[in-house]
N, C-alpha and C positions, 0 to 999 in steps of 0.2 A: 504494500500500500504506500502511496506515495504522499511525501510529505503536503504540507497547505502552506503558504502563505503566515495561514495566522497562527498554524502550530509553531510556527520559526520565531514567531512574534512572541509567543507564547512562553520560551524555556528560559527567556532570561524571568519573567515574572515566576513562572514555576520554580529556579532555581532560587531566586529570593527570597520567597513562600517557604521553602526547607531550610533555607540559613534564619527566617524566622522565629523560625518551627525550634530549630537549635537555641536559641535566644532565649524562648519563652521558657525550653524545659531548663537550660542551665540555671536562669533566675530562681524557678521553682524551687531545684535542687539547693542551692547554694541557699537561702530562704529557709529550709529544712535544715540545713547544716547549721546557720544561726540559731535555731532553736531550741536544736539539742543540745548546741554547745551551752547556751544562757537555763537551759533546765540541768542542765549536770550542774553547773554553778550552785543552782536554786536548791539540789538536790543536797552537795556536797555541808550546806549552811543549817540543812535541818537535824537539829540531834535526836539520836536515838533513844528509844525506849531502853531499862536500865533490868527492868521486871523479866520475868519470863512470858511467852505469849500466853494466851487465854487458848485451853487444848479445843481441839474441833467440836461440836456440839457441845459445849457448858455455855451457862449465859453467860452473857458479858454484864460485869460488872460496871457502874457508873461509870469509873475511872477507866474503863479498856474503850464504852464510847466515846467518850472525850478522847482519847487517843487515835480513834478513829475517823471520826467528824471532824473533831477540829485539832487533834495533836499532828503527829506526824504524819500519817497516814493520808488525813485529810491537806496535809501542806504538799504531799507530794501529787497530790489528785488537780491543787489547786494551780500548782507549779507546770504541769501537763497543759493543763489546759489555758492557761495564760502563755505558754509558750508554743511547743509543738500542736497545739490543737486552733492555733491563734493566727498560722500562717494564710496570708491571701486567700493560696487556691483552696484550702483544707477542704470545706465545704463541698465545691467543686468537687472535687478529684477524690476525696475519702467520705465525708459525710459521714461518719460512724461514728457510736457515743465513745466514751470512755474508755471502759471493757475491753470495745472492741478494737478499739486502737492497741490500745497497750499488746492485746492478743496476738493481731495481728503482727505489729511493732517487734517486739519481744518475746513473749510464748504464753500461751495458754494460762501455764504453772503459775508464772508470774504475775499474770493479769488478773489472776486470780487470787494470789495472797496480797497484790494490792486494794483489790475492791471487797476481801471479805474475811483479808485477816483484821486484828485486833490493835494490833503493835508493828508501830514502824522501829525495828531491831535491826541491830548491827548486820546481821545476815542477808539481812532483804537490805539494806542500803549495798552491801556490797554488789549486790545479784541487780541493781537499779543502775549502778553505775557500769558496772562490767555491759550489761544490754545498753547504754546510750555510748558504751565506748565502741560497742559492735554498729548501731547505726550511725553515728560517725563517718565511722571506717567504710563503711558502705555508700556514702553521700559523695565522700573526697575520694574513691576509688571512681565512683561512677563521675566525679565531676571533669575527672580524668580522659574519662571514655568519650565524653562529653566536647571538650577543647581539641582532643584528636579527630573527633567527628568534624567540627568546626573547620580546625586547620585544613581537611580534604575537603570540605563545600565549597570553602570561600577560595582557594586555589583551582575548583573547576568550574566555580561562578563566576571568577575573573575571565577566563581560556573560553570559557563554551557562550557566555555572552557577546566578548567579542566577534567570534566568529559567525555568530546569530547575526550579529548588526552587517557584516559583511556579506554574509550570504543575503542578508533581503536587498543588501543596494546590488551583488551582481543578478540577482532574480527582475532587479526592472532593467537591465541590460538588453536593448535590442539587437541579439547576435547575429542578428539576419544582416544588417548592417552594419557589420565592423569587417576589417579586413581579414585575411587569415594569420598575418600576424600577430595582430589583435585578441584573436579566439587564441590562438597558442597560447599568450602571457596567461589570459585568464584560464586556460585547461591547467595552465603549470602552476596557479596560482591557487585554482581549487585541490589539485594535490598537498599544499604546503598545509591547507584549514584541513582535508582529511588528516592529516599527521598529526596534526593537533587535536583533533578527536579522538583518535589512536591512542596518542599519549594517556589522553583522562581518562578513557576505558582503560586502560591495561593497569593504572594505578590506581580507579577506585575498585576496580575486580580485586587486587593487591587488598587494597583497605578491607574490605568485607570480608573476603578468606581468613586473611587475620585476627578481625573480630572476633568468626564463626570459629576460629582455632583457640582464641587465648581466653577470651570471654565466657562465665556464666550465663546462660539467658534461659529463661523458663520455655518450658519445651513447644508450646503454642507460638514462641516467636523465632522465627528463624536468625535473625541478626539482632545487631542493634540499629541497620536503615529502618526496618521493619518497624521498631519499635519507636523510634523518633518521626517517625512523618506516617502516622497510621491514620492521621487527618486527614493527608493532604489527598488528590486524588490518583497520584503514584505512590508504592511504597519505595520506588528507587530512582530519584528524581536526576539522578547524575547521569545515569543509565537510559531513563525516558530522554531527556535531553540531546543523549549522544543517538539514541536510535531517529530521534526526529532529521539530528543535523547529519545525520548517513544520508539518509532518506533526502533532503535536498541537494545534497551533492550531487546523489546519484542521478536526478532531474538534471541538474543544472550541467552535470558532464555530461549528456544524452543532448540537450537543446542545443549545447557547444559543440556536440561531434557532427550534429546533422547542418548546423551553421558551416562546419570546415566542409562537410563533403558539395555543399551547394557551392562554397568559393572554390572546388579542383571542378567543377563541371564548365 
């Protein structure tokens, strides 16, 4: 199928759309990163219970609710959701109460001695801190993955837009009227913008193998393009681009070959 006009028009907005796209989730991320870091603070500042817990099924004593409600227990509930649960998109993108953050967040086990144990105890602050040092490590590992993804957008956003803009001015080119010296430069000159498309396929194909190699990713997603532009309406916008801009050459060297065969007649 052969390229359009307005799909040529189309890959620099489509490429800026996925360097968007990059934008939005790295803020997010990094957004999440402040969070935890200012709730581990929050965390670090509440002191512990000195008692032993209240064993599972006894009632709780006055003293174990107030520890609960509003001692530690309830400061680390209160710390959660003034922080981590306080980000922009939260809402948006998670919408889940308390519980089910922390569950999700952390573990089950955990979510669960914070919303229905008694005592905020030296043990469970550790088990509090040790989980937001693992989400952390999961925000600045991904925020990583994140600037790498950047570095290859905006490097075939520069190359493949350009050569968008060059392919719509030689596409209003009336080849019928040029000489055949003329059609040469521009055949020789469509070869130099195919090699440049070349190049950005062969290093985002690079990029993504690598991903798919070094990367964690939940098994529903195949990469991390997948995962970063599941909005947009490519999931591989480097790739759609490059196939657009094959696709015009291939017009544009067929118009120019039938332009040289009518100048040897």
């Amino acid at each position: 199928m052969n390229a359009s006009g307005s799909d040529v028009s189309a890959v620099s907005d489509r490429l800026h759309a996925a360097a968007d796209e990059l934008r939005g989730e790295r803020r997010r991320i990094a957004d999440e990163l402040e969070a935890f870091e200012a709730f581990e603070r929050r965390v670090r500042s509440i002191d512990t219970a000195t008692g032993p817990p209240v064993p599972a099924g006894q009632p709780r004593t006055i003293a174990a609710e107030t520890s609960s409600a509003g001692g530690g227990l309830g400061r680390v509930r209160d710390a959660y959701k003034a922080t981590v649960m306080s980000v922009p998109h939260y809402d948006e993108d998670y919408g889940d109460t308390y519980r089910q953050s922390l569950a999700e967040e952390f573990a089950p086990d955990l979510a669960a001695a914070l919303t229905e144990g008694t005592t905020f105890d030296e043990r469970r602050k550790r088990a509090v801190l040790s989980a937001i040092a693992e989400s952390k490590a999961s925000r600045t590992s991904f925020l990583t993955d994140i600037d790498a993804e950047r570095d290859s957008i905006e490097g075939a956003v520069e190359t493949l837009s350009t050569v968008a803009v060059e392919l719509e001015d030689l596409s209003a080119v009336p080849f019928a009227e040029r000489s055949f010296g003329a059609l040469d430069a521009y055949y020789s000159r469509l070869a130099v913008l195919e090699d440049k498309c070349e190049t950005v396929s062969e290093r985002r194909q690079a990029t993504i193998f690598e991903q798919r190699r070094t990367r964690w990713l939940p098994a529903e997603v195949p990469d991390i393009a997948a995962y970063f532009y599941q909005d947009l309406d490519v999931e591989y916008p480097v790739m759609s681009a490059v196939a657009v801009l094959f696709g015009e050459l291939a017009d544009l060297r067929l118009s120019i070959e039938r332009a040289m065969a009518c100048c040897d007649e």
